[in-house]
C-alpha positions as CSV (number, residue, x, y, z in Angstrom):
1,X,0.7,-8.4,7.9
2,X,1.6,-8.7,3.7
3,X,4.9,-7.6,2.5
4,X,3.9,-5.5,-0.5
5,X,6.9,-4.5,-2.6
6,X,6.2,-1.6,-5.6
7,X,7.9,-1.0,-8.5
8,X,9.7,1.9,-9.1
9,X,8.2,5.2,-10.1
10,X,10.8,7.8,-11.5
11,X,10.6,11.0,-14.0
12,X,8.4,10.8,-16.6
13,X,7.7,13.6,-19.2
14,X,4.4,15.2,-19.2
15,X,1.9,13.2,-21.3
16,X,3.8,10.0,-21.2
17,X,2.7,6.6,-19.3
18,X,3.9,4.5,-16.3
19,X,2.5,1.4,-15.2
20,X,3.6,0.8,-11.1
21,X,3.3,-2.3,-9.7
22,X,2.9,-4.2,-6.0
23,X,3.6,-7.2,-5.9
24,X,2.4,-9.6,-1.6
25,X,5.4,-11.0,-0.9
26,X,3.5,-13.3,1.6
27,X,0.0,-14.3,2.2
28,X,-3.0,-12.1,1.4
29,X,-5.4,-14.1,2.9
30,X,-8.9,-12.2,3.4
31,X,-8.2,-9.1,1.3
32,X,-11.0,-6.7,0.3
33,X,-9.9,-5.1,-1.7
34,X,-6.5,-3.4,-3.5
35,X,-5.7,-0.2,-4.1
36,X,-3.1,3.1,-4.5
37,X,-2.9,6.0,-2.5
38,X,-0.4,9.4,-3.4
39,X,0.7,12.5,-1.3
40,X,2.1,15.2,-3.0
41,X,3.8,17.6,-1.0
42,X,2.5,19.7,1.2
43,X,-1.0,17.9,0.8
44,X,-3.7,15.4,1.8
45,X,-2.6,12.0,1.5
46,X,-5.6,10.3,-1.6
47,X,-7.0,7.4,-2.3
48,X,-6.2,7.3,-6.6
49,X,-7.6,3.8,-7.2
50,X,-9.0,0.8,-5.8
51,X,-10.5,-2.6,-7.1
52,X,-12.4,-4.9,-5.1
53,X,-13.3,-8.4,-4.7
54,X,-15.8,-8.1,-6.8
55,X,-14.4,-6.4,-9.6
56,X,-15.5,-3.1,-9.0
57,X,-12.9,-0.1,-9.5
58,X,-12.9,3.3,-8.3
59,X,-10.8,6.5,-9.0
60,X,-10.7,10.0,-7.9
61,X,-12.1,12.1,-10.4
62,X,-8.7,14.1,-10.8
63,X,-7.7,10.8,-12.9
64,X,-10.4,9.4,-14.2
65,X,-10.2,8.2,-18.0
66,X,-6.5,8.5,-17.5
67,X,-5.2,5.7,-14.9
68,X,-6.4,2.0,-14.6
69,X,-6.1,-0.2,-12.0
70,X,-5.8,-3.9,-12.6
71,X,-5.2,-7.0,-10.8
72,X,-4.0,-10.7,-11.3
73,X,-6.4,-13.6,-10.7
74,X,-4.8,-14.3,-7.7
75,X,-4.8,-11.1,-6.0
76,X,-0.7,-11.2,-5.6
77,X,-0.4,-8.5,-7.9
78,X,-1.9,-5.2,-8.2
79,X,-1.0,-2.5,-11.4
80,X,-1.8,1.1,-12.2
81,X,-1.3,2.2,-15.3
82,X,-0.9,6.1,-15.9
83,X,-1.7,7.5,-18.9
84,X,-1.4,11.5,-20.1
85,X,0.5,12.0,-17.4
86,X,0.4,15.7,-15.9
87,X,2.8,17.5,-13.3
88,X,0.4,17.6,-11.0
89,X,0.0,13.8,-10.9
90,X,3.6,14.1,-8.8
91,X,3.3,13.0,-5.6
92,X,4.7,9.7,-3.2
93,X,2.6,6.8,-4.6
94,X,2.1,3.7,-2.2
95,X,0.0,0.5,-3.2
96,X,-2.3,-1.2,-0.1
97,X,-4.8,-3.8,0.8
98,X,-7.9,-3.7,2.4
99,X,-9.2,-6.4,4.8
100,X,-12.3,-6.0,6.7
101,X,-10.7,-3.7,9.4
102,X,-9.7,-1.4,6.6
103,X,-6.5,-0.8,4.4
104,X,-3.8,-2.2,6.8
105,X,-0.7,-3.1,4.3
106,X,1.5,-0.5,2.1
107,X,3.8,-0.1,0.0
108,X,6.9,1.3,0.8
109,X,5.8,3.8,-1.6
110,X,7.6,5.3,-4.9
111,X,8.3,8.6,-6.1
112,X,6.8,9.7,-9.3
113,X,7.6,13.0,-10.7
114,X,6.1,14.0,-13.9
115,X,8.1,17.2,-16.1
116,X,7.2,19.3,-18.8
């Protein structure tokens, strides 16, 4: 098991930016993949954005052409950047990895809440 340690969310105003971060505080051997998930209250947890090995990145459509997810070249840090931010974008956001068996480490995860 990684220790994955985020950054923290906070308020942000409506149409403003965040960038979180996770950062493996130990080995990440055999990782598929990285990505962030978000739950807002009284809803489905969702998979926002992932990258793979390969370099390949996904996103909901809800945030498509608004967040990015990025990586370092060695896989110990993961970022998504948030952009145009809306209220409904509030939710619990938690960073994981994915290994073979599927996404198996998290975040502790970090509250955004986005105001008007």
């Amino acid at each position: 098991q990684v220790q994955l340690v985020e950054s923290k969310g906070g308020l942000v105003q409506a149409g403003g930016s965040r960038r979180l971060s996770c950062a493996a505080a130990g080995s990440i051997f055999s990782i598929n993949a990285v990505g962030w998930y978000r739950q807002a209250p009284g809803k489905q947890r969702e998979l926002v954005a992932f990258i793979t090995s390969s370099g390949s990145t996904n996103y909901t459509d809800s945030v498509k052409g608004r967040f990015t997810i990025s990586r370092d070249s060695a896989w110990n840090t993961w970022f998504l950047q948030m952009n145009s931010l809306k209220p409904e974008d509030t939710a619990v956001y938690y960073c994981a990895a994915a290994r073979d068996s599927g996404w198996r480490d998290w975040g502790q995860g970090t509250q955004v809440t986005v105001s008007s």
